[in-house]
Structures are given as C-alpha cells and as structure tokens.
N, C-alpha and C positions, 0 to 999 in steps of 0.2 A: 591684724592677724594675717598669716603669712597664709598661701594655697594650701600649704602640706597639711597645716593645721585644721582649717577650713576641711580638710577632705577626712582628715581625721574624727574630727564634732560629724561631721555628717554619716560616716560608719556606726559610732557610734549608737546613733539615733536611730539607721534604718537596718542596718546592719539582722540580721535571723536566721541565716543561714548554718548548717550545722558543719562546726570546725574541728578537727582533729587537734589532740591535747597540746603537750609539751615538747617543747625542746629545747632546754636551759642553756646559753650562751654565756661564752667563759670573759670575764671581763678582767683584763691586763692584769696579772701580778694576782688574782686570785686563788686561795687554796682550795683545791678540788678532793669534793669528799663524795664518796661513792653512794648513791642514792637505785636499793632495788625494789623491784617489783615486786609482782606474787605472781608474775610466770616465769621469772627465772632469770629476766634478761636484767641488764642492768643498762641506769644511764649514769649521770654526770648532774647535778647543779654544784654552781660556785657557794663556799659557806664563808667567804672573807677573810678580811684579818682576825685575828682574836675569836674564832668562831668556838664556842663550846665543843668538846669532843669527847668521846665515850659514856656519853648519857643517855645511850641505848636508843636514839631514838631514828628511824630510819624512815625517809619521804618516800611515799608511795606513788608513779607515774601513772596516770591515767590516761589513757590516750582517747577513749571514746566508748559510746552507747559499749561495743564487743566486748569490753574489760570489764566491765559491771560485776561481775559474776564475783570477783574477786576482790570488792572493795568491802571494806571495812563499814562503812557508811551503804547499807542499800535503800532504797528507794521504793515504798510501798505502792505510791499513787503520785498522780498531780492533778490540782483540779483548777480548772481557767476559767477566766472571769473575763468577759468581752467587755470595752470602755470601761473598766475599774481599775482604781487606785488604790492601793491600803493604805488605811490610816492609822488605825491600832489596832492592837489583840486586847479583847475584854474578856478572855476566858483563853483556853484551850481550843476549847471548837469555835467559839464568837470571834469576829473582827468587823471593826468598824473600817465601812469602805466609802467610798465618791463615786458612784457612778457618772459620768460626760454622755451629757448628749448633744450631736449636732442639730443644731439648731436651726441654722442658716450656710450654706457650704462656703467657702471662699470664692472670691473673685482675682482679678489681674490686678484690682483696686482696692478691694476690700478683706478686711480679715473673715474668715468663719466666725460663728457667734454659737457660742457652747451652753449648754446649762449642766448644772451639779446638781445631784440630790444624793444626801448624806442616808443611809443606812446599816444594819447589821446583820451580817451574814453568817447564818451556819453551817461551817463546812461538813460536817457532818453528815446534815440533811440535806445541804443547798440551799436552801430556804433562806428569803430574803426578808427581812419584816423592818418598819419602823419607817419607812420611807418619806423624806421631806426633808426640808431643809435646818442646817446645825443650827442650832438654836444660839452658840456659846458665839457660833462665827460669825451671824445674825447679827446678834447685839453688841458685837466689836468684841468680844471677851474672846479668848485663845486662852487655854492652861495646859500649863505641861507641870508634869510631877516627873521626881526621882524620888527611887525608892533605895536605903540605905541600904547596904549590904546586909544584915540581917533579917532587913524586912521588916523590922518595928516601927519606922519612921519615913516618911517623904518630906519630898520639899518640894513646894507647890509654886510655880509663877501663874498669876490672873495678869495679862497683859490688857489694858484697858486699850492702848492704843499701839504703833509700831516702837514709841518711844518710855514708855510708861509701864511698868509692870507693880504690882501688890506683890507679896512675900511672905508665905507662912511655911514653918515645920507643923505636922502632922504626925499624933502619936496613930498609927492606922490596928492599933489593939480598940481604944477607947474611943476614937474620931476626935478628940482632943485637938484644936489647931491653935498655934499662938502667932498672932502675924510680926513681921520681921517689917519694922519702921526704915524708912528710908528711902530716897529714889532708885529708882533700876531703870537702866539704859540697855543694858544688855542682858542675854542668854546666859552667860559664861558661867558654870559654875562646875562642883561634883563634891562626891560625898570621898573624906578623908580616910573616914574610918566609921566603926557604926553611929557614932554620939555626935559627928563632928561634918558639917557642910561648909565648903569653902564657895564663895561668891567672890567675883568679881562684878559689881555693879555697874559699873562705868561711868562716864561722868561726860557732861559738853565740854568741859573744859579738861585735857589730857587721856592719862590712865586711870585712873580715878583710885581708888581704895580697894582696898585687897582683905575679905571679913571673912575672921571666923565665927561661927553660926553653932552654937550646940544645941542639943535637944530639947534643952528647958528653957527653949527663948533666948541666954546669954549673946552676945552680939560683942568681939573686940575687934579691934585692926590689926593687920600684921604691917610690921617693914619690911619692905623689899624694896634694895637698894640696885637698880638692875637701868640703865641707861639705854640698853638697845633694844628697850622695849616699848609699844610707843600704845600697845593697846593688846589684849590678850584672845587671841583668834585661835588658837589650840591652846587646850586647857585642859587639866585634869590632877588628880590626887590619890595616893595611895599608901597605905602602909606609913603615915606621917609625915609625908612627902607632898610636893605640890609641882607639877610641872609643867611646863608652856615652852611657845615657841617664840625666837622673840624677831626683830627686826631680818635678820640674816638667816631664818631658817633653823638656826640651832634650838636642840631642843636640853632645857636648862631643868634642874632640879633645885626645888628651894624648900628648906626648912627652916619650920613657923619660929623656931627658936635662935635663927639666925638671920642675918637682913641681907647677907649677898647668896647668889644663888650659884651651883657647881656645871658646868658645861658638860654634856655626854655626849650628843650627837650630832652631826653637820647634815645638812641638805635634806632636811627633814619637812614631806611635804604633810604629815600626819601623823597620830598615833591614837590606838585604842585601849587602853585601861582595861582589864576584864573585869566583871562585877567583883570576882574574889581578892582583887585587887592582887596578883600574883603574877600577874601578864601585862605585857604593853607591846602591841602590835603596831608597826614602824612602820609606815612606808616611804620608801628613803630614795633622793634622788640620785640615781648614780652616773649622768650622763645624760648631752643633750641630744644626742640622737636615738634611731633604733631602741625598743628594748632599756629604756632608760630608768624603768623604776626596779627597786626593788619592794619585797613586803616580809619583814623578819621577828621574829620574836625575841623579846629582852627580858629580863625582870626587872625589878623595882629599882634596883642600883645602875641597869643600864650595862648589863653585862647579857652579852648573846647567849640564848638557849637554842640547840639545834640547830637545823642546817636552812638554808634559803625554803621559802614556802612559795615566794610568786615573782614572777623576773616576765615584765611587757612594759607598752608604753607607758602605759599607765593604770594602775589600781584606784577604781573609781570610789569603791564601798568597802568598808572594813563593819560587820556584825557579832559580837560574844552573843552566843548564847546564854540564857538568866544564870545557866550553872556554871558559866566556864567549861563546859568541856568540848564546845565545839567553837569552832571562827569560822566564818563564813566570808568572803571575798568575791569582788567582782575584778577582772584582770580583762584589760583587750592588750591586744596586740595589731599592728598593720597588717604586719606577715603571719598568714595564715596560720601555719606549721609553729607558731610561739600560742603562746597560753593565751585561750579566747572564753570568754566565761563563766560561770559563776561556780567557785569550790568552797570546799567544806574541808577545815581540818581537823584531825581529834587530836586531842591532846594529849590524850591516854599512850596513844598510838604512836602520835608523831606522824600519821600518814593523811595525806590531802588526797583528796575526790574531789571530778569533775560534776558533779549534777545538773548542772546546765549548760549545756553545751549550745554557745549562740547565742547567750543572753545578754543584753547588752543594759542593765539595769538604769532606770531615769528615776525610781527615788532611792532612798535608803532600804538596805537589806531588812527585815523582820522576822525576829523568833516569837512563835508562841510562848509562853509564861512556863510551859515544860522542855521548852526545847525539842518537841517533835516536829514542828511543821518550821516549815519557813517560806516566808510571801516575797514575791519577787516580782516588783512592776515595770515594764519598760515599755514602750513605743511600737502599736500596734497600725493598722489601716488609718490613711488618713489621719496621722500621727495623733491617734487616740490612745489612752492609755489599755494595756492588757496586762492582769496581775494571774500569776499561776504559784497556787500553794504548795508546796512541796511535802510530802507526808513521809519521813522515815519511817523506816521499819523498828 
C-alpha cells in the first residue's frame, strides 16, 4: 500500500471535522447537464455518455448545516451513542447495539483489550435494557435473514461456523420454515422476485452452483456459462434477472432461461439493488486518481436514470431504504471542497442532501423498517466505535 493511500485509510478513520459540500469535477469528454438549487444559484455535475434526459429530475447542491432550510429531506433530531455500534433495527424505535468497553488501554507492545456487551436500545426513550452477551454469537450460531420484496417470505442463513451455514425459506405469515439441504460456503445470495431466492452457495472446489430457491422448498440449478468468473463477490437479482461482477470488474446480467450472460457496465466497484427491485445503484470507477468514483443510478436493463448523484475518491456505503424512496450514501473525498459525508437521496425528487457532514462511516449505513431514522457508526476517541441516529422529519 503506497503513502497516499495509507493517508487516505487514516482520514478516513480519524477524519470529524465539518466539510463543506460539493463541487462536481468535469471528467474529459463528459456531457454537462445543469444541476440547480433552491436558492437560485446553479452548478454543474457531469451526467456521461448515454445519460437519461428529460425525466424531470433535478440534483439538488447541498453545501452545508446554512442550506438546510431548503432541503427536501429535513432533519428532526440526532441521538449519539458513546462506544456503540449498530447492529440491527428490531422495530422502528428498537435496535440492537455492541456496546466496546476498554478494558485494558494499549501499550508501545501491546494491543488494547476491549469487551462487548450486546443490547437493545430505545430511541425513543433512551433506555437501554437486555444487556449481556449474544447468545447466537456465544454458541458460534450467526443468522442473517432476507426478507422478499413482499414481505411474505425470508431466507434465513444459521451459520454454524465461518465455513458452514443451514438454509431455510420462512413463510413469516404462518412461521412455517422449510430448510434448503445442502452445503453453504458463502453469503452470496438475493431475492429475484417475491416466490423466487437465488443463492450462490459456493463450493472448495471453484464457483460452485448457481440455485433457484422457490417458496415451497423447490430447489433447481441454473447454467451459467460465464468464464471470467471465478467466484461471485457482487451479487444480486431483480425483476428476473440475475447479476454479478465478474473477474474484470464488469458488471454482467444473466437470465435463469439462458446460460450466457449480457455485459452492461465496466469498472464497476459495486452496486445496490433497491428492495422494489426498480433501482440499481452503481458505483463506478472512473479514474485513478483525484475524485475517482463515481455513484449513478440505472434500472434493471442497465440504462442510466438521472444525472450523477456522488463524484469523490471513493463511495464507501451504499443503503435503500425498505421502501425504495430514499439512498443513502457515504462519499469522502481528499480535497476538502469535493463531497465529504454521508447523503440522502429522494427519489421522488431526484434531489440529494448532505446530513452528515464529516462522517466518515466504519460499518454499513442502516434504515429503520419505516425509513425514518437512520444509524450511522464511525470511529470515535481512542478509535472506539460512536453511532448517531438520524431522525427525519
């Protein structure tokens, strides 16, 4: 890892200081499409080749705390949590947190020596109750559930150990679970469509099997005939579609009724799927220097909607909201004056807000189950964790 970069992770990390918004840099050969405010002024982001146009929808410049007044997204409250992490939202006002305590401080020799204790917090009241250790994380057991776009169904991983995981659909009407035989190596999976869960299982040996999952237990394999794939590290599905990244970054669309897959995007370091599966949020490398990502919206075919939404080094977190109407994003930049921060954007709108100004996010962004709040943890004193909720209005 080279100094710049080094200096880069370490901004990152320590980085809190409060930075002023935007200022979108035109990158060679790009078409510039006028992007204004709501005091009048106008600026500039680049919307590419092939960019969507007259779809009404117009990005809104944030520059700082001063502009608030005039976003579209306001900001009720925030409430901060000293050495907390979040973990999940069990309600609207519920989330399960970690608190870190030091334990032992560090030496010139030694690490510091931390303890966890898992609890549940109500924003609400504050109030902290439950407190002691996971039980699930305790006994080596870890489960993560997806819940289908309707909401009728999940799909459940029990991971016994880092390499091992169980497998059941969940009717979550009845509590109904049918478990899904087989090994699991990996995480990798998402929900197609409401009936339908695509897993990639993984295997010791290769890419392993590629499975469609229906509700009622059914279990097939798909073919996918795709050579520059060596293992599926982005992943996701939508509207009967299936898509990944594969060896080179590109990011490939395959359908289940066909066995080769179609190319859409190069230099693809990520993308997010919206729950309504209508959206696919891109962040796309455009350069190795300065300012080098960007972060755009597509639809399911891979055809751009709107105009650039985040242009810095790098886009650390990409969050939908459970309804799809809002994205949420972490963006730093080196240079001050580029986009530093965590924003929000509506979709209704088309207009993006700063709300964090200075945030330099260390886990994943989180919505509550309404999409009113949203938990943002990063790197506080003594590189302890600090989470602060975000409460829209």
């Amino acid at each position: 890892m080279n100094t710049r970069s080094q200096r880069i992770i370490m901004k990152l990390i320590a980085a809190s200081a409060l930075v002023a918004g935007l200022t979108a840099c035109q990158p060679s050969g790009a078409k510039v499409t006028p992007v204004h405010s709501d005091n009048g002024s106008q600026a500039t982001a680049s919307a590419g080749s092939g960019a969507a146009s007259g779809d009404g929808r117009k990005l809104t410049i944030v520059k700082g705390p001063a502009d608030q007044a005039s976003q579209d997204i306001a900001i009720a409250r925030i409430h901060r949590l000293e050495s907390v992490s979040l973990d999940h939202w069990k309600s609207d006002d519920l989330v399960q947190i970690t608190t870190t305590e030091l334990v032992k401080p560090g030496t010139e020799t030694q690490e510091p020596e931390f303890a966890y204790l898992s609890s549940t917090y109500d924003v609400t009241t504050g109030v902290k109750s439950g407190e002691g250790k996971n039980e699930e994380t305790a006994a080596g057991r870890v489960a993560k559930e997806e819940i289908s776009p309707d909401g009728a169904f999940s799909f459940i991983q029990e991971w016994q150990d880092k390499y091992t995981a169980r497998n059941w659909i969940k009717n979550r009407q009845t509590g109904e679970k049918r478990e899904i035989k087989g090994p699991t190596y990996l995480e990798t999976g998402s929900w197609m469509d409401n009936d339908t869960y695509i897993l990639a299982p993984g295997s010791k040996e290769g890419r392993g099997e590629l499975l469609s999952i229906q509700t009622d237990g059914t279990v097939s394999t798909l073919q996918l005939n795709d050579l520059e794939v060596e293992a599926f590290g982005q992943f996701g599905a939508a509207q009967g579609r299936i898509y990944y990244t594969d060896n080179n970054r590109t990011l490939k669309s395959f359908d289940p009724k066909e066995t080769k897959p179609v190319s859409l995007l190069k230099q693809v370091d990520r993308f997010d799927i919206s729950p309504d599966r209508k959206w696919i949020a891109v962040t796309l490398r455009t350069s190795t220097g300065l300012s080098g990502t960007e972060l755009r919206l597509f639809d399911p075919a891979g055809s751009p909607k709107g105009t650039l939404m985040a242009k810095g080094d790098t886009v650390t977190y990409t969050a939908w909201s459970p309804d799809s109407s809002k994205l949420a994003f972490a963006v730093y930049t080196e240079e001050t004056s580029g986009m530093n921060g965590v924003y929000v954007l509506d979709t209704a709108s088309g207009k993006v807000s700063l709300v964090g100004p200075g945030y330099y996010p260390t886990y994943p962004l989180s919505w509550n189950p309404s999409g009113t709040r949203l938990g943002v943890t990063f790197s506080g004193d003594q590189s302890l964790p600090v989470t602060e909720i975000i409460d829209f209005k």
